[in-house]
N, CA, C and O atoms as CSV, one atom per row, in Angstrom:
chain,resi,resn,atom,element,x,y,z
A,1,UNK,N,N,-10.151,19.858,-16.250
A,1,UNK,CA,C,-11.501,19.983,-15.747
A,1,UNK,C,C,-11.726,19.118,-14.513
A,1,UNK,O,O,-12.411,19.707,-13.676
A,2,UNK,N,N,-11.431,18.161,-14.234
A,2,UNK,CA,C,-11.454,17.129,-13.265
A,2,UNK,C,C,-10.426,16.979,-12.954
A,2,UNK,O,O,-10.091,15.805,-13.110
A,3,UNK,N,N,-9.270,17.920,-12.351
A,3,UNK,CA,C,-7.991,18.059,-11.700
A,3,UNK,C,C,-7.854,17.111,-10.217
A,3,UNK,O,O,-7.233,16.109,-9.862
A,4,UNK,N,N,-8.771,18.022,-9.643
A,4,UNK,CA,C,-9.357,16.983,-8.085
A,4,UNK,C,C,-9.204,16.038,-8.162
A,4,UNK,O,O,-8.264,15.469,-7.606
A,5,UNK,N,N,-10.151,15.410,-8.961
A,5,UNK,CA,C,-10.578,13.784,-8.742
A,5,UNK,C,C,-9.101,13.073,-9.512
A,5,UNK,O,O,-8.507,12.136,-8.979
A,6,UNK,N,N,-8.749,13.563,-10.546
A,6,UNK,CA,C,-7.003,13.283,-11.134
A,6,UNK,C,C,-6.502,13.073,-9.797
A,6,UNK,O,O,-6.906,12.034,-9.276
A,7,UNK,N,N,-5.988,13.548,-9.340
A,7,UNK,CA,C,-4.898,13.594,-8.456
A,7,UNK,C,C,-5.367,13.377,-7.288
A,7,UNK,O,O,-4.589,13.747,-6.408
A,8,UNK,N,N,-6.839,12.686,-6.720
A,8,UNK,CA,C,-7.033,11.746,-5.799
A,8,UNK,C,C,-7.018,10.823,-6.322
A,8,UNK,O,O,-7.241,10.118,-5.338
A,9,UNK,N,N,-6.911,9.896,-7.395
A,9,UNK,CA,C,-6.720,8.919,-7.975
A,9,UNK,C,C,-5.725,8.568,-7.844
A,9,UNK,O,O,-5.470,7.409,-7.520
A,10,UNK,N,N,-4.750,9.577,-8.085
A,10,UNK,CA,C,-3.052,9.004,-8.245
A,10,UNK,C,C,-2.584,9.074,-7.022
A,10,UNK,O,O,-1.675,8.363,-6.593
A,11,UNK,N,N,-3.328,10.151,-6.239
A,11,UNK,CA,C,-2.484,9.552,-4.356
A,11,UNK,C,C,-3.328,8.465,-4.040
A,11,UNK,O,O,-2.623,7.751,-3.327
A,12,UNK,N,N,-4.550,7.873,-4.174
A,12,UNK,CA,C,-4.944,6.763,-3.558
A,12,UNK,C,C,-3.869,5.571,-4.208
A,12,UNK,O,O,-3.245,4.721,-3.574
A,13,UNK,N,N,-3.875,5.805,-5.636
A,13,UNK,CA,C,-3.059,4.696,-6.309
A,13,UNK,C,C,-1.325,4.452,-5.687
A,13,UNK,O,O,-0.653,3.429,-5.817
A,14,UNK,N,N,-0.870,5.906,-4.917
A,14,UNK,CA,C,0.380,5.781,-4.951
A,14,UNK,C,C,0.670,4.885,-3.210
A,14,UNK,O,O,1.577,4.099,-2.936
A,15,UNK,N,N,-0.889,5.562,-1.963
A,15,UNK,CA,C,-0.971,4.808,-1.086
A,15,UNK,C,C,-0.567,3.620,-1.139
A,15,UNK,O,O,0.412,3.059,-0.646
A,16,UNK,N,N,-1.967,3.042,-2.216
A,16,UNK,CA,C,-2.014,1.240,-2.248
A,16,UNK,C,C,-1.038,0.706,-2.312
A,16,UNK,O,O,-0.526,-0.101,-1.537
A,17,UNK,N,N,-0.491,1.362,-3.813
A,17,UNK,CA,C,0.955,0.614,-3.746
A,17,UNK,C,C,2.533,0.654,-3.139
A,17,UNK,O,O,3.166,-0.206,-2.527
A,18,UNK,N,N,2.734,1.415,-3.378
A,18,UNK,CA,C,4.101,1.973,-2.281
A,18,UNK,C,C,4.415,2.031,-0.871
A,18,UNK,O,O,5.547,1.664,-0.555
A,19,UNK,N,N,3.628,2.422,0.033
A,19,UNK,CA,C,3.803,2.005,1.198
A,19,UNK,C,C,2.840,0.783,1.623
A,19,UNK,O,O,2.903,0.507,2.821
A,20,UNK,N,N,2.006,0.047,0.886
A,20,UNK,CA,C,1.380,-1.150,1.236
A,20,UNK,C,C,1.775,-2.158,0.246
A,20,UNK,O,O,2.681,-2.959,0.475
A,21,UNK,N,N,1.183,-2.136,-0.729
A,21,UNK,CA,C,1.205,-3.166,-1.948
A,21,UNK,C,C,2.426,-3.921,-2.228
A,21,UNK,O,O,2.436,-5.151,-2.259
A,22,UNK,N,N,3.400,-3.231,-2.420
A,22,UNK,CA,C,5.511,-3.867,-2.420
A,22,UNK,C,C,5.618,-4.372,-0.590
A,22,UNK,O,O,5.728,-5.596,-0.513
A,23,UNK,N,N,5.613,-4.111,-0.069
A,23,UNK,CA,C,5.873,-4.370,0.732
A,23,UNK,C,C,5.045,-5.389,1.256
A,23,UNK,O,O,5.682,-6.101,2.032
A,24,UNK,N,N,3.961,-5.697,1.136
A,24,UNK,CA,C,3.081,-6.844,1.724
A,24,UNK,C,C,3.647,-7.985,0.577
A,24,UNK,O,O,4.032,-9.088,0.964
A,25,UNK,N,N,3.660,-7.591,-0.941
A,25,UNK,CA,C,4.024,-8.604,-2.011
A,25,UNK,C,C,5.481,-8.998,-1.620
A,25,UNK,O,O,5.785,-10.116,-2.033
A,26,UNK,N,N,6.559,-8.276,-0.846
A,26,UNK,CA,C,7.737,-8.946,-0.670
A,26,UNK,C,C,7.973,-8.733,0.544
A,26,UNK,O,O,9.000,-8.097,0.781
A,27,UNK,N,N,7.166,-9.159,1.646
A,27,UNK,CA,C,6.975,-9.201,2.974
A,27,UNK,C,C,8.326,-10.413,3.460
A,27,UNK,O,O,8.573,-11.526,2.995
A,28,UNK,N,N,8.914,-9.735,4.423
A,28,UNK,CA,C,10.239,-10.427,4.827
A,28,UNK,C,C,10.741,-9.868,5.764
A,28,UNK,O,O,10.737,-8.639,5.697
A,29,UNK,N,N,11.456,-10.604,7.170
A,29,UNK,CA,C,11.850,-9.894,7.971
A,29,UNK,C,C,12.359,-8.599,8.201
A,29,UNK,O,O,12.211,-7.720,9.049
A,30,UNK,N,N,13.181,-8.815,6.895
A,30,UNK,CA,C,13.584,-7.356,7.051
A,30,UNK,C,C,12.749,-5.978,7.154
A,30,UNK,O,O,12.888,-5.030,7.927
A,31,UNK,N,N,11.832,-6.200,6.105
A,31,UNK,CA,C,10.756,-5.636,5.482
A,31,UNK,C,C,9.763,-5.235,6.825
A,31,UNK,O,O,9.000,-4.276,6.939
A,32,UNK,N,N,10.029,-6.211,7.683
A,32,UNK,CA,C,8.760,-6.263,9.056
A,32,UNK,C,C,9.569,-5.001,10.114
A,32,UNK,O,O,9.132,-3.951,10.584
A,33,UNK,N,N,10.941,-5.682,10.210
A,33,UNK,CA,C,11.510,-4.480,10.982
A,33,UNK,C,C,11.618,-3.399,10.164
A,33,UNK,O,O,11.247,-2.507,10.926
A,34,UNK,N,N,11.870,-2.882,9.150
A,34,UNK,CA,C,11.482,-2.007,8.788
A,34,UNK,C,C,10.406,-0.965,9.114
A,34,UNK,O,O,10.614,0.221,9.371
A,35,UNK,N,N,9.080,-1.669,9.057
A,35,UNK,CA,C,8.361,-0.921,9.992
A,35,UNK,C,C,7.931,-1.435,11.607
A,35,UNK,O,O,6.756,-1.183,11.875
A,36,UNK,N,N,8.494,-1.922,12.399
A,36,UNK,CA,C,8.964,-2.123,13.471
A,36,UNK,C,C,7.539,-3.072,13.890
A,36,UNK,O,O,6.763,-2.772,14.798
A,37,UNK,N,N,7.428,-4.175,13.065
A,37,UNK,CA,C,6.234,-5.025,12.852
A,37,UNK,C,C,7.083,-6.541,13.119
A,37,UNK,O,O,8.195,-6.924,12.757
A,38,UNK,N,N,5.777,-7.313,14.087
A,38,UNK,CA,C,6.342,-8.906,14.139
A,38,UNK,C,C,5.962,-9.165,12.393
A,38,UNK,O,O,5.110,-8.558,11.745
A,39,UNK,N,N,6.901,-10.272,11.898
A,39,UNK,CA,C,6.932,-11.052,10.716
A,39,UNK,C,C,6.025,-12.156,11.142
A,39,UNK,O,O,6.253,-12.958,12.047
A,40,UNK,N,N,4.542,-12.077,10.071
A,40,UNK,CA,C,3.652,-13.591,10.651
A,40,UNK,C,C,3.752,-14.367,9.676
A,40,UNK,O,O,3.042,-14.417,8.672
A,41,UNK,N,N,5.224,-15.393,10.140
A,41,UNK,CA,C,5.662,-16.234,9.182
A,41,UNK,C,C,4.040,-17.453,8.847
A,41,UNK,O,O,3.585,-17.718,7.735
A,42,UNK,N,N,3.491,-17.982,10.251
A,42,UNK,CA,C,2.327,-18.561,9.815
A,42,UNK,C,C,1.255,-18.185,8.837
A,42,UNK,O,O,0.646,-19.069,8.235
A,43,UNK,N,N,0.975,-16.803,8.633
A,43,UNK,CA,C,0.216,-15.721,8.019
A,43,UNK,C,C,1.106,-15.213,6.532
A,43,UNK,O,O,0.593,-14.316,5.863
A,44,UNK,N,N,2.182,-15.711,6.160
A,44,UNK,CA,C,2.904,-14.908,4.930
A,44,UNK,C,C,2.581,-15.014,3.689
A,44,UNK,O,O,2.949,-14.265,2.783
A,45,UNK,N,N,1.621,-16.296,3.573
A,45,UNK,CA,C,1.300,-16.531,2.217
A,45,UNK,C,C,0.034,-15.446,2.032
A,45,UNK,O,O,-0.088,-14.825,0.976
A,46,UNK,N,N,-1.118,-15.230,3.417
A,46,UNK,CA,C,-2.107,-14.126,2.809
A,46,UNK,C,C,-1.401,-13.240,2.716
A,46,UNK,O,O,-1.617,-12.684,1.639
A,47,UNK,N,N,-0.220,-12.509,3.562
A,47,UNK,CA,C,0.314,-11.268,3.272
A,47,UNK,C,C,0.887,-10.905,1.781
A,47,UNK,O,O,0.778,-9.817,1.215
A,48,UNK,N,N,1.433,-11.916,1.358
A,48,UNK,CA,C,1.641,-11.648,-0.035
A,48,UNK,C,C,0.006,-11.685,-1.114
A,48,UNK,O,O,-0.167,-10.862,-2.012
A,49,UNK,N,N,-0.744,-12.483,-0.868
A,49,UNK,CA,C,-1.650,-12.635,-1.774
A,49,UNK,C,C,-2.087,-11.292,-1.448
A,49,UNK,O,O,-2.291,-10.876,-2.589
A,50,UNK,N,N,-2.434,-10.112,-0.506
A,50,UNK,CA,C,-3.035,-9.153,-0.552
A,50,UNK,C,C,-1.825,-8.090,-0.413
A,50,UNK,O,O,-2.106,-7.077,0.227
A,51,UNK,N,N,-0.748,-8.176,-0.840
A,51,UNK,CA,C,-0.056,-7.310,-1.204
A,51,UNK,C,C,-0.161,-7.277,-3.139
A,51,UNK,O,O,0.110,-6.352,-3.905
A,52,UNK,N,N,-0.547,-8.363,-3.367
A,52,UNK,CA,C,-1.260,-8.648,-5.301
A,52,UNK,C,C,-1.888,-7.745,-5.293
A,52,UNK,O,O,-1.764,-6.683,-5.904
A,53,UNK,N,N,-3.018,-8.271,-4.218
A,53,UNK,CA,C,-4.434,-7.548,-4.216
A,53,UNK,C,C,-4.288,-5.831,-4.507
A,53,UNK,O,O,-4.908,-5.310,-5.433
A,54,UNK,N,N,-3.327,-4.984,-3.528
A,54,UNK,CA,C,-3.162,-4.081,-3.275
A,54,UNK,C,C,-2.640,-3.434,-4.895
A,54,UNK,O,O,-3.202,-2.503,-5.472
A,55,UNK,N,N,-1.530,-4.143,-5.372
A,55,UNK,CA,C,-1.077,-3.557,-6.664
A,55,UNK,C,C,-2.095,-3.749,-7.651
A,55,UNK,O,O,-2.058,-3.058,-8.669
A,56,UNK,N,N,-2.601,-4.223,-7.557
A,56,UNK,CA,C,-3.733,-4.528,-8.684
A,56,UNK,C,C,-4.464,-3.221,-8.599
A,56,UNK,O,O,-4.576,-2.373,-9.485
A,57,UNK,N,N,-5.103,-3.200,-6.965
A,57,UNK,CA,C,-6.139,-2.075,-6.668
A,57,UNK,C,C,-5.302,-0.805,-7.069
A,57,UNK,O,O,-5.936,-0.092,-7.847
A,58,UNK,N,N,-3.818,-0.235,-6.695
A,58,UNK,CA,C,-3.635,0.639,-7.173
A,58,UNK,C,C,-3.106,0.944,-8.446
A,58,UNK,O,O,-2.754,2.070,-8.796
A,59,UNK,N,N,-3.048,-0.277,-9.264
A,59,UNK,CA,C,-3.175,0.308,-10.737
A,59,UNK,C,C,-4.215,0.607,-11.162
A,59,UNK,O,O,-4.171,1.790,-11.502
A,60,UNK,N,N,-5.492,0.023,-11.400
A,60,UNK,CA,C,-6.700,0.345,-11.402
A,60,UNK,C,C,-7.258,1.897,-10.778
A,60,UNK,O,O,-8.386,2.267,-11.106
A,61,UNK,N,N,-6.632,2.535,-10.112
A,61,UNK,CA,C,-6.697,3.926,-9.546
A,61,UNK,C,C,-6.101,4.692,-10.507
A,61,UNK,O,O,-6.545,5.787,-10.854
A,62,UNK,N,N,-5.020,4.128,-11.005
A,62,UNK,CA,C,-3.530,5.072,-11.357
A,62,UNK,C,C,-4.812,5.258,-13.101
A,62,UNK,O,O,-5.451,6.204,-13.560
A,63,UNK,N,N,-4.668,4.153,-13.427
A,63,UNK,CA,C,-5.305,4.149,-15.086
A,63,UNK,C,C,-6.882,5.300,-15.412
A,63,UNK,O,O,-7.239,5.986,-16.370
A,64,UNK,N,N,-7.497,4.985,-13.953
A,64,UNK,CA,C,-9.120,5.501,-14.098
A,64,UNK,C,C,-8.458,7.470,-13.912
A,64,UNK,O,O,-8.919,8.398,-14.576
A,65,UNK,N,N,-7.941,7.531,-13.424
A,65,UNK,CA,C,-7.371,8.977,-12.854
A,65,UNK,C,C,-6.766,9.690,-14.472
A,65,UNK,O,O,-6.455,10.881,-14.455
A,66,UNK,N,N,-6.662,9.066,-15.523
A,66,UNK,CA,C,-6.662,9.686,-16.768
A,66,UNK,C,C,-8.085,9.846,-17.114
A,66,UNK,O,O,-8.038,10.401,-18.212
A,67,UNK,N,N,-9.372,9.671,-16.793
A,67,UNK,CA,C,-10.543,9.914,-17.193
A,67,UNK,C,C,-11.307,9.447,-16.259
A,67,UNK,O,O,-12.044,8.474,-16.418
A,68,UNK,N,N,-11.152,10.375,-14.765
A,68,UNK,CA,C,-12.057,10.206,-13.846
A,68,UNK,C,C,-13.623,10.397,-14.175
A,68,UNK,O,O,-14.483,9.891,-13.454
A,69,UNK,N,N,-13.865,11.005,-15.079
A,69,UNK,CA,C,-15.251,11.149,-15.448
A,69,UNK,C,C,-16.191,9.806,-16.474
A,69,UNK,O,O,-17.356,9.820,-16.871
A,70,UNK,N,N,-15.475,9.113,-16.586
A,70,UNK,CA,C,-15.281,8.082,-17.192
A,70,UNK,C,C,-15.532,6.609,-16.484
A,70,UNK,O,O,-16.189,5.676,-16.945
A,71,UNK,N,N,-14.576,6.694,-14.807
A,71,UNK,CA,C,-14.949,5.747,-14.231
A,71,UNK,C,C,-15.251,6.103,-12.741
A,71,UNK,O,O,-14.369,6.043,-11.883
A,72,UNK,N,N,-17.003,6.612,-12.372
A,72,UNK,CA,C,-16.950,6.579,-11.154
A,72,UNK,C,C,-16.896,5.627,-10.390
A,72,UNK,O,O,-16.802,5.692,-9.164
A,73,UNK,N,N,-16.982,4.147,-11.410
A,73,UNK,CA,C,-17.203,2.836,-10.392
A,73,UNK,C,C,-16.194,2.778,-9.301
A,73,UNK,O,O,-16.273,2.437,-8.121
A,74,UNK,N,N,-14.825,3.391,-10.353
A,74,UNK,CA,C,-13.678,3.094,-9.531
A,74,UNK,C,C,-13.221,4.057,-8.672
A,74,UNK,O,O,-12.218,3.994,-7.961
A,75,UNK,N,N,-14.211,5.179,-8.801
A,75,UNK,CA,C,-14.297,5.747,-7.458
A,75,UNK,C,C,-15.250,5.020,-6.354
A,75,UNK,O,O,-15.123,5.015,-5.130
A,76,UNK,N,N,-15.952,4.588,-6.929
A,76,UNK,CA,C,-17.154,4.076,-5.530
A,76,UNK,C,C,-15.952,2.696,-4.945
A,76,UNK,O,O,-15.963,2.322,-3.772
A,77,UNK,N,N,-15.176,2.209,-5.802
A,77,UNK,CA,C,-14.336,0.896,-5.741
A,77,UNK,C,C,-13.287,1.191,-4.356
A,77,UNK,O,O,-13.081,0.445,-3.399
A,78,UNK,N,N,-12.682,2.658,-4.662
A,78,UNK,CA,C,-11.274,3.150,-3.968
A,78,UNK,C,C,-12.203,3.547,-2.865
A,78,UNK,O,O,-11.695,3.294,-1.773
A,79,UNK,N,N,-13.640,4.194,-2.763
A,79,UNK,CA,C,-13.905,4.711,-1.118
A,79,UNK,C,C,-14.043,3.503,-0.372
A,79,UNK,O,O,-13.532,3.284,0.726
A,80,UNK,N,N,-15.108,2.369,-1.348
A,80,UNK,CA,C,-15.320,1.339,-0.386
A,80,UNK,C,C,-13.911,0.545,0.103
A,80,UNK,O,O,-13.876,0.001,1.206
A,81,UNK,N,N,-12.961,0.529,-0.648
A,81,UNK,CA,C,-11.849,-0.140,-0.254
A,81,UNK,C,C,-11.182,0.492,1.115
A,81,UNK,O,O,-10.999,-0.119,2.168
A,82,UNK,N,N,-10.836,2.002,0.806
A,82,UNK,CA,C,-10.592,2.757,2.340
A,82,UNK,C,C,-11.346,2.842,3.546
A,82,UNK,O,O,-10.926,2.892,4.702
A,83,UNK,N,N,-12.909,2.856,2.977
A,83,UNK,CA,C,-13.523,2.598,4.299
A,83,UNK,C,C,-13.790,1.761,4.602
A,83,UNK,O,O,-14.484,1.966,5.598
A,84,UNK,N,N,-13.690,0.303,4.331
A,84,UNK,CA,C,-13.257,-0.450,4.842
A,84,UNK,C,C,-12.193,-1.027,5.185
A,84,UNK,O,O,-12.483,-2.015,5.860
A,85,UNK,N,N,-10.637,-0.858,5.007
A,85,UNK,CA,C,-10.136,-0.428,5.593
A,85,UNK,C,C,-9.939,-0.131,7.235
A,85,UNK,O,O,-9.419,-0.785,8.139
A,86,UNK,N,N,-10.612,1.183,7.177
A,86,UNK,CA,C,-10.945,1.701,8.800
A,86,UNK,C,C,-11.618,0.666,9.661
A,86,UNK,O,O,-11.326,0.451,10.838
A,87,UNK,N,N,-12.660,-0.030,8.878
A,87,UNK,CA,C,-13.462,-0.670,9.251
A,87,UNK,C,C,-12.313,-1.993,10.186
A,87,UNK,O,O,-12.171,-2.412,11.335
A,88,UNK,N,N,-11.749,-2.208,8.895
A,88,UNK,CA,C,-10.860,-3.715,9.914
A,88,UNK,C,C,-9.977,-3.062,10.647
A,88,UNK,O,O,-9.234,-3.983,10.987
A,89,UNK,N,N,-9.508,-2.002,11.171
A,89,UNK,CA,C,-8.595,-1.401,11.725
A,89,UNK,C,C,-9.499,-1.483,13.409
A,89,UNK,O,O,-9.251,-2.146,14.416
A,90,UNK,N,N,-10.453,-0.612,13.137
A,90,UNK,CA,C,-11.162,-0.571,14.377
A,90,UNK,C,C,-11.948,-1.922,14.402
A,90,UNK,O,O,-12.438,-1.765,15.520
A,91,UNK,N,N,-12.352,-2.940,14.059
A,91,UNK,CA,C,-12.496,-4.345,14.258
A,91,UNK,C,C,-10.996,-5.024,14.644
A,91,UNK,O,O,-11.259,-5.639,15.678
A,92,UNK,N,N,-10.419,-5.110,14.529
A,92,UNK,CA,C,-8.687,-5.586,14.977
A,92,UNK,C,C,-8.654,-4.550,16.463
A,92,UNK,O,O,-8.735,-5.071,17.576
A,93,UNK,N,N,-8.556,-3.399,16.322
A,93,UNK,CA,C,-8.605,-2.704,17.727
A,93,UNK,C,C,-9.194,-3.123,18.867
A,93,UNK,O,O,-8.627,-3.264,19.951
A,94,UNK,N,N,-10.828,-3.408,18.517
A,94,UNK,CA,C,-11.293,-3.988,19.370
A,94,UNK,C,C,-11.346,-5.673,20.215
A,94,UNK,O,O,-11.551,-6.146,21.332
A,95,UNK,N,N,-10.999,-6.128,18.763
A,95,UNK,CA,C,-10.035,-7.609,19.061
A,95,UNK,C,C,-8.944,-7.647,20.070
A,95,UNK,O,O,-8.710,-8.544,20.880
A,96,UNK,N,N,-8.291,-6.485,19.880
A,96,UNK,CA,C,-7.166,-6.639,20.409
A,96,UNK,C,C,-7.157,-6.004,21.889
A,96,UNK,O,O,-6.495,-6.417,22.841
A,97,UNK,N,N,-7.904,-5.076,21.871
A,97,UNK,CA,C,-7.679,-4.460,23.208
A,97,UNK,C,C,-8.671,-5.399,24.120
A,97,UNK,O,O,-8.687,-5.072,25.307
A,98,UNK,N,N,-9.402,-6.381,23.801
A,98,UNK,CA,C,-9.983,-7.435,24.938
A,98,UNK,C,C,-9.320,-8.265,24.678
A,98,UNK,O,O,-9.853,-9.349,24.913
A,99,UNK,N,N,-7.937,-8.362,24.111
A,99,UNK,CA,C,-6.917,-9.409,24.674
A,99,UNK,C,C,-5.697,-9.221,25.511
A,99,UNK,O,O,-4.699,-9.901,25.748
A,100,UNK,N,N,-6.260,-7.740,25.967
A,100,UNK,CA,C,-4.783,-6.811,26.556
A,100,UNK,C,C,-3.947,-6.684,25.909
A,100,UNK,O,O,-2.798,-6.850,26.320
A,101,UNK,N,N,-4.214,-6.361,24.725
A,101,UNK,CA,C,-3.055,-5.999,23.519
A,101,UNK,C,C,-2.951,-4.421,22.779
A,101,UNK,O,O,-3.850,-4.055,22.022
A,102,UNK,N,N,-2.272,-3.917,22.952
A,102,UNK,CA,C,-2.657,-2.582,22.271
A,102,UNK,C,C,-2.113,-2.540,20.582
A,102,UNK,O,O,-1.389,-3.425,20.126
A,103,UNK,N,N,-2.424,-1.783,20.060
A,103,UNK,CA,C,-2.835,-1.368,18.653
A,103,UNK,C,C,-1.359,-0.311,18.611
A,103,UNK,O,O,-1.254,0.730,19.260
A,104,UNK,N,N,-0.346,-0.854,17.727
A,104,UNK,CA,C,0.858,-0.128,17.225
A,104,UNK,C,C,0.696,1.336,16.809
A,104,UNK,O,O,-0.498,1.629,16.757
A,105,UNK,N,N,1.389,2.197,16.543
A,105,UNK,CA,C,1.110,3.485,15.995
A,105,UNK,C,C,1.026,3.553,14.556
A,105,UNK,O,O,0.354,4.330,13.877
A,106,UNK,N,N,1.866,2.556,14.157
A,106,UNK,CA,C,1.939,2.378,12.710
A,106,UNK,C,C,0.286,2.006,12.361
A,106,UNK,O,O,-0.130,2.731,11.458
A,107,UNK,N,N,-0.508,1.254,12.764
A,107,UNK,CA,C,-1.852,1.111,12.204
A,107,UNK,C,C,-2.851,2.045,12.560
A,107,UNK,O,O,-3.984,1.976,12.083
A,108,UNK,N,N,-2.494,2.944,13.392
A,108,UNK,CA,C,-3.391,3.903,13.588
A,108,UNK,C,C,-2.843,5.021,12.703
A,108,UNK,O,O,-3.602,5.843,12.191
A,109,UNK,N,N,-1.563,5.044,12.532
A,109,UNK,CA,C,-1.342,5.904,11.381
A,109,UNK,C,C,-2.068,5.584,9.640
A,109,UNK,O,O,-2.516,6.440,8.877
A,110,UNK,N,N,-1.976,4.118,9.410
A,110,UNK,CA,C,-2.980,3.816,8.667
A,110,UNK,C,C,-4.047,3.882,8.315
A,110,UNK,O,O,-4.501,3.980,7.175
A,111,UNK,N,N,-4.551,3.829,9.320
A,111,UNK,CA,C,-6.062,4.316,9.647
A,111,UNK,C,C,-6.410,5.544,9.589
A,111,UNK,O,O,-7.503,5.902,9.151
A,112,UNK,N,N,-5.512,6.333,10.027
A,112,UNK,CA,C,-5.787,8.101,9.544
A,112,UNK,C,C,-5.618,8.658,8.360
A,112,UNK,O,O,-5.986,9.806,8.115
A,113,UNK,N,N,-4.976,7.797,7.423
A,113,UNK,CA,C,-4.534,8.127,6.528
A,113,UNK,C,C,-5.920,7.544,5.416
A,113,UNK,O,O,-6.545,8.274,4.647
A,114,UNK,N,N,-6.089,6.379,5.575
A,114,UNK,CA,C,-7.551,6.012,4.944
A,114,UNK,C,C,-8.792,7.203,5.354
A,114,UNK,O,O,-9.452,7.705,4.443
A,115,UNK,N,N,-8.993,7.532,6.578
A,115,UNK,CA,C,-9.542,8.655,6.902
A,115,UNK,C,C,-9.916,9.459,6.012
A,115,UNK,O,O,-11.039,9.616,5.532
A,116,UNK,N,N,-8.429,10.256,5.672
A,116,UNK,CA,C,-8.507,10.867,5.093
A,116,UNK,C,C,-9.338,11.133,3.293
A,116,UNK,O,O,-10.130,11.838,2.668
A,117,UNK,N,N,-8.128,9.608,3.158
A,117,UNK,CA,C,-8.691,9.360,1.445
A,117,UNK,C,C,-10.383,9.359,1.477
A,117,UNK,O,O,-11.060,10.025,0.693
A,118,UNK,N,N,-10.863,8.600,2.394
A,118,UNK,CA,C,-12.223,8.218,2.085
A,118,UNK,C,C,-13.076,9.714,2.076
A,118,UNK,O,O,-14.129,9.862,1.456
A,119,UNK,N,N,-12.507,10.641,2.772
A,119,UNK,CA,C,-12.815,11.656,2.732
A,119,UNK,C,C,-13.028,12.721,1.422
A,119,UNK,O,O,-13.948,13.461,1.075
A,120,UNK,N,N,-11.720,12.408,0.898
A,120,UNK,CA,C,-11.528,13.512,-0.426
A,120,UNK,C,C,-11.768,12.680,-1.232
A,120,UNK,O,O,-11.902,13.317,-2.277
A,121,UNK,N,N,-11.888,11.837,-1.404
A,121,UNK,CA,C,-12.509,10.572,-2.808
A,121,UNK,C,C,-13.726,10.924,-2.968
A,121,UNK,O,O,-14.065,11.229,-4.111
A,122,UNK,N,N,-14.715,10.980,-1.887
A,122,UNK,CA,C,-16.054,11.467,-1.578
A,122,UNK,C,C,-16.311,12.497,-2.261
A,122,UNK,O,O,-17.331,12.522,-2.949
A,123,UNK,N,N,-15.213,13.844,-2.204
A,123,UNK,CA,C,-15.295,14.732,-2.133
A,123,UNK,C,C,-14.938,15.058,-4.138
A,123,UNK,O,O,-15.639,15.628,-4.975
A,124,UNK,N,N,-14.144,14.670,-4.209
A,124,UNK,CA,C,-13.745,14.093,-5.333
A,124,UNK,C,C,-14.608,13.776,-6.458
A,124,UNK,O,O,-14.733,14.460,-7.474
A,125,UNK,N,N,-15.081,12.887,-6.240
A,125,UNK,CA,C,-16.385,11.491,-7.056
A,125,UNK,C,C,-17.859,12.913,-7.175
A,125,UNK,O,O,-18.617,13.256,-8.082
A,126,UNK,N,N,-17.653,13.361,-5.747
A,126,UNK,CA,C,-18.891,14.191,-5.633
A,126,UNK,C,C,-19.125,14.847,-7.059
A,126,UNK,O,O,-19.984,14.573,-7.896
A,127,UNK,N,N,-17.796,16.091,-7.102
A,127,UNK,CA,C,-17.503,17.147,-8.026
A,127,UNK,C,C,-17.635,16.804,-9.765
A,127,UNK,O,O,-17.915,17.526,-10.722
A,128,UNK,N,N,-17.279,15.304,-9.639
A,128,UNK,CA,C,-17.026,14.701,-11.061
A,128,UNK,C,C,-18.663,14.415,-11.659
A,128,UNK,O,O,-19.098,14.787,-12.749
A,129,UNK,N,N,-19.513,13.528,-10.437
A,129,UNK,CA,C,-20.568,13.442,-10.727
A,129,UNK,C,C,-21.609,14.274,-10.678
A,129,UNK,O,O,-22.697,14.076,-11.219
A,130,UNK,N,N,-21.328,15.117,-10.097
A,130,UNK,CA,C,-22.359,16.677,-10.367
A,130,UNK,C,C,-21.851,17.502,-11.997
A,130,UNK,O,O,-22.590,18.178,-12.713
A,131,UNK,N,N,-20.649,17.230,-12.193
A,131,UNK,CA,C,-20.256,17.967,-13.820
A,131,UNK,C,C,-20.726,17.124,-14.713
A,131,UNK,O,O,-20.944,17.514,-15.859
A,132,UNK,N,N,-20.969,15.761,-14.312
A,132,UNK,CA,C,-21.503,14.805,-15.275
A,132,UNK,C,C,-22.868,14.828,-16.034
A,132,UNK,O,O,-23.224,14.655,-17.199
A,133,UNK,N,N,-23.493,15.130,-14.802
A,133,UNK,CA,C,-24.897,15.765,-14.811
A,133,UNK,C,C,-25.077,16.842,-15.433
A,133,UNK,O,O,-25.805,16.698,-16.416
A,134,UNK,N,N,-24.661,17.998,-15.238
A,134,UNK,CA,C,-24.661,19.452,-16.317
A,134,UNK,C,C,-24.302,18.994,-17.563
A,134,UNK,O,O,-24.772,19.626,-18.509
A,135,UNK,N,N,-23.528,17.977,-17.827
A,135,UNK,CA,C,-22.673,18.085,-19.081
A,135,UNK,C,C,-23.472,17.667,-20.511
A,135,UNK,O,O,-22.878,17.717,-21.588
């Protein structure tokens, strides 16, 4: 019955963690070239604390996505997290481009990709909470 919102749960959950969450939690040179990123050895201890952050957030996705009807909080939880998100993406952009610095592809690929989620989560949460209502 709530297929949609299932399986925006489990791709937001698989986002957080897999291409962000492991990798910020075991952030290491290698790990940086990997995605063709400076290593901010001064900065490594937040990178790991919000690579926690990240696995945490996407288990909490992965678990609510067995009974999306159950938890819209953690839908209102996963949009506000993506759209903001965007939010520090284009705040960092603008940081950066009045320092004559441009903005990698890799974070604008990030950023499109939150785009997106915040989009169908919306879309998602919508469908669940209108069946909630009839039900």
């Amino acid at each position: 019955m709530f297929r949609f919102a299932r399986v925006m749960l489990v791709i937001a959950a698989i986002v957080e963690v897999v291409p962000r969450g492991i990798p910020a939690l075991f952030g290491s040179p290698a790990i940086a070239r990997l995605f063709n990123l400076e290593y901010p050895l001064q900065d490594i201890n937040y990178v790991h604390a919000f690579g926690a952050v990240m696995i945490c957030l996407g288990l909490l996705f992965y678990f609510a996505a067995k009974a999306p009807e159950k938890h819209l909080l953690v839908f209102n939880i996963a949009i506000l997290r993506f759209a903001l998100g965007i939010a520090a993406q284009l705040g960092s952009f603008f940081q950066l481009r009045a320092g004559g610095i441009t903005m990698s592809g890799f974070w604008w690929g990030h950023m499109i990709v939150d785009v997106a989620l915040v989009v169908l989560l919306v879309a998602a949460r919508a469908t669940v909470a209108a069946r909630g209502k009839t039900a």
